[in-house]
C-alpha positions in Angstrom: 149.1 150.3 -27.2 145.8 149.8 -25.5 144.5 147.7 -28.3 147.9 145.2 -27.4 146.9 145.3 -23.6 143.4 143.9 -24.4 144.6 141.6 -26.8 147.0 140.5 -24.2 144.0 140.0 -21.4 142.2 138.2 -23.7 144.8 136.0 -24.7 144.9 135.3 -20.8 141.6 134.5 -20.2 141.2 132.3 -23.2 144.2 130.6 -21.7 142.8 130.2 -18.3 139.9 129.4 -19.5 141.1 126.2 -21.8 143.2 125.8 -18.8 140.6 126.1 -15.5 137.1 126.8 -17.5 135.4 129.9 -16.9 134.6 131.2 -14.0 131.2 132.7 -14.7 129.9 128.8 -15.9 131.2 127.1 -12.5 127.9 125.4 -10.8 129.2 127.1 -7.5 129.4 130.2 -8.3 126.9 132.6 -6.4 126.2 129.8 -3.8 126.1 130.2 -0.4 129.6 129.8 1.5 130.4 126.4 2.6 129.6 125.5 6.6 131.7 121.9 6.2 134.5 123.4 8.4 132.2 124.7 11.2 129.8 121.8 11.6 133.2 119.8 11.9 134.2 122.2 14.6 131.1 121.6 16.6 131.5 118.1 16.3 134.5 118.0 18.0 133.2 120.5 20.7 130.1 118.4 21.6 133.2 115.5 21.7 135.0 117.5 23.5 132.8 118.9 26.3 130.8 115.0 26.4 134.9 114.0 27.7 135.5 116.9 30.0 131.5 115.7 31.5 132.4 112.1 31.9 136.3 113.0 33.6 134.3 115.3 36.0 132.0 112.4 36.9 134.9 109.8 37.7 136.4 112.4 39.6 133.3 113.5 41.4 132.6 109.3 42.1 136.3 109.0 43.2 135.9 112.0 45.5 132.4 110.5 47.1 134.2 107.2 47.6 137.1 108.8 49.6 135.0 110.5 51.9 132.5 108.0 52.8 134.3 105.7 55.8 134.4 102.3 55.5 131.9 100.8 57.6 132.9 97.3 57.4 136.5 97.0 58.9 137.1 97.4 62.6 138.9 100.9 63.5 142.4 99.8 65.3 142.6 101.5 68.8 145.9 102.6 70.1 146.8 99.8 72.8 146.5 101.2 76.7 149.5 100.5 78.6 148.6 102.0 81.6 146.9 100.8 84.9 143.1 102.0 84.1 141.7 104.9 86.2 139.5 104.3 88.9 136.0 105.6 88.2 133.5 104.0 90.4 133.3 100.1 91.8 136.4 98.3 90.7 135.5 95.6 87.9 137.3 92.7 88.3 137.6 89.5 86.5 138.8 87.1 89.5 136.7 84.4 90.6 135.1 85.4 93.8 136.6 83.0 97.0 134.4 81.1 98.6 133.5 80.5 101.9 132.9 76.5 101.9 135.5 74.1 103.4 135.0 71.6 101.1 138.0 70.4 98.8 136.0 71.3 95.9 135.3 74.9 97.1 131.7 74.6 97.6 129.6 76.3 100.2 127.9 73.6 102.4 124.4 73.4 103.0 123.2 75.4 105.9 121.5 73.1 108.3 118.1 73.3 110.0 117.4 72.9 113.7 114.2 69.7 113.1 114.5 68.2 116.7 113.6 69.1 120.1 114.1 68.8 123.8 111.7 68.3 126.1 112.7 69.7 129.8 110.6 69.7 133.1 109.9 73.2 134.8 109.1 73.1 138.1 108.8 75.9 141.0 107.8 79.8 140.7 106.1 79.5 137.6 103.2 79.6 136.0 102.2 76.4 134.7 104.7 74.0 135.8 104.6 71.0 133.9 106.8 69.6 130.6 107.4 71.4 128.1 109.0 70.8 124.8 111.0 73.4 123.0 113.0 73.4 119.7 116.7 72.1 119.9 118.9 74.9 120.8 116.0 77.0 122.7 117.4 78.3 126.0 116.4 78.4 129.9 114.7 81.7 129.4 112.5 79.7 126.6 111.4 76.8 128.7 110.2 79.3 131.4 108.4 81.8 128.5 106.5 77.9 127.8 105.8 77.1 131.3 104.0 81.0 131.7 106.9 82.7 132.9 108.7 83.5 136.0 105.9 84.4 138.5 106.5 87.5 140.9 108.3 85.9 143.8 110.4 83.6 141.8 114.4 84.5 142.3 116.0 84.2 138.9 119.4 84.8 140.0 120.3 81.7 140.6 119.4 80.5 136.9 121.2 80.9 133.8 118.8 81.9 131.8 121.2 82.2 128.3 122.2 78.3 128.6 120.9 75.8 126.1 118.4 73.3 127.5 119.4 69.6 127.5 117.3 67.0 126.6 115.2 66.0 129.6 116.6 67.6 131.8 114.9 70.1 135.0 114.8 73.7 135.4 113.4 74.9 139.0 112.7 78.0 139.6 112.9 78.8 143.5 111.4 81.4 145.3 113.2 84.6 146.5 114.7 83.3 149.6 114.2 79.8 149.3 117.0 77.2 149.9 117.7 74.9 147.5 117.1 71.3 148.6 117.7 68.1 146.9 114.8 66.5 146.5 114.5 63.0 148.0 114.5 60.4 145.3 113.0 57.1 146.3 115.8 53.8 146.3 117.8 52.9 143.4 120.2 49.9 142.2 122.6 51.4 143.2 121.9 52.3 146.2 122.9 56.0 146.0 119.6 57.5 146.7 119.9 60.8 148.9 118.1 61.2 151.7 116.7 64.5 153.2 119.2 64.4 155.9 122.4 65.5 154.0 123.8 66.4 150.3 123.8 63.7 147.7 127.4 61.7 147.3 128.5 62.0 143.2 130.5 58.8 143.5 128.0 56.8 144.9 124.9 58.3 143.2 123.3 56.5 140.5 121.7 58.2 137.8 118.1 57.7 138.8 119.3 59.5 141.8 121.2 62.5 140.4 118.0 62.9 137.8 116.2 64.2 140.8 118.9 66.9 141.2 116.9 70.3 140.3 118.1 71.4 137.1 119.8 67.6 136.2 117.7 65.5 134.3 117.8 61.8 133.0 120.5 63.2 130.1 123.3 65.4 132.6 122.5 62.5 135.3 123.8 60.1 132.1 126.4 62.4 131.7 127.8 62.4 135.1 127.8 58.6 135.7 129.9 58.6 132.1 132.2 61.1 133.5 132.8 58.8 136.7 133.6 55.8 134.9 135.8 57.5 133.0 137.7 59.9 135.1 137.0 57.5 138.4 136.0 60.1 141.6 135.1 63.2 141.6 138.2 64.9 143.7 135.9 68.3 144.4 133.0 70.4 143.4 134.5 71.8 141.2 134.9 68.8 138.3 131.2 69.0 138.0 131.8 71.5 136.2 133.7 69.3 133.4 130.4 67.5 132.9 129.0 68.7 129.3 125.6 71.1 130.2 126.9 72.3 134.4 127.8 75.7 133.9 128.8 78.1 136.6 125.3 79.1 137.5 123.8 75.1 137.8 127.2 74.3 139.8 126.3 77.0 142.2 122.9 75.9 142.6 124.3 72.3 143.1 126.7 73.0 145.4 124.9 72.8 148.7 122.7 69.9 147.7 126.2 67.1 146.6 128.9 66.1 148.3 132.2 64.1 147.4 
């Protein structure tokens, strides 16, 4: 029985062997075990991890880019609706009125005072003589050129705020003095006053009334212009519609004319 069982194993290897060769002659046999399947496995794992590296850098990139603002577009503000608040000096954006009277708006030059009076101060002062002032200086300026008022002259009588006229006469009396007309030699017209009485307006030339204190060649102009326009003087009191007689001249004038 055994010697059938060998026979029988035998007869099997022989077959496999004519079959599949022997196993003891295959050239493999003995050598080491085959590493094919793990350097393909590391293959694919260096693939593998050189994928997930280049997906985290896009996403990383991607990330960056979102949180970096954009620089170059203008950031929309929500539109105000409301009156703004005041804080401080109101701005405007009005043009700023002008003062000028002009059609075109425009301010007008300012103008400069060039010409000048030249008036006679006679009386309490203390250089009598003419003087000549700026246009627009007053009585109190013609008196500051003469030296000033000396101490027994009687200012109340003058109006020391009036504007001057051009060649006109400021006397200055003394305190207690009358004011006289002063005698004026003859005239063409024949109005010259005399020391006797108060000189007649409607008859009085304007040499004449020039020797009036406080008159001049320009108000004694002015007068005769008023008469040949107005005709007589009614009263006293029209002298006082003659351009440059104010109160304080008509009150000096009054006891030294007549009508």
């Amino acid at each position: 029985m055994q010697r059938a069982g060998s026979r029988r194993l035998a007869r099997a290897r022989d077959e496999y062997a004519a079959r599949y060769g022997s196993p003891l002659e295959r050239d493999d046999v003995g050598a080491a075990p085959s590493t094919r399947r793990w350097a393909v496995s590391t293959r694919v794992a260096l693939i593998a991890a050189l994928a997930v590296a280049l997906v985290a850098g896009v996403v990383v990139v991607r990330s960056t880019a979102v949180l970096v603002p954009d620089v170059g577009h203008a950031v929309d503000l929500p539109e105000v609706t409301g009156a703004p608040a005041a804080t401080g000096a109101a701005v405007t954006s009005e043009p700023v009125p002008t003062t000028g009277t002009g059609s075109d708006g425009a301010q007008p030059a300012p103008t400069h005072v060039t010409g000048r009076v030249v008036v006679h101060v006679v009386g309490q002062v203390a250089r009598p003589g003419i003087v000549e002032l700026p246009e627009g200086s007053r009585v109190t300026d013609a008196l500051t050129a003469a030296g000033g008022p000396s101490s027994s002259a009687d200012l109340a009588g003058l109006n020391l705020a009036r504007v001057l006229v051009d060649g006109e006469q400021v006397a200055v009396i003394a305190a207690g003095e009358a004011a006289t007309a002063v005698p004026a030699g003859p005239g063409p017209g024949g109005g010259a006053a005399s020391p006797a009485g108060p000189l007649d307006l409607n008859t009085a030339d304007a040499a004449a009334l020039d020797e009036l204190p406080g008159i001049g060649p320009v108000l004694a102009g002015r007068i005769v212009a008023w008469r040949e326009e107005h005709g007589r003087f009614r009263s006293l009191d029209e002298l006082a519609d003659v351009e440059g007689i104010g109160p304080a001249l008509l009150e000096r004038l009054t006891p030294m004319v007549r009508v």
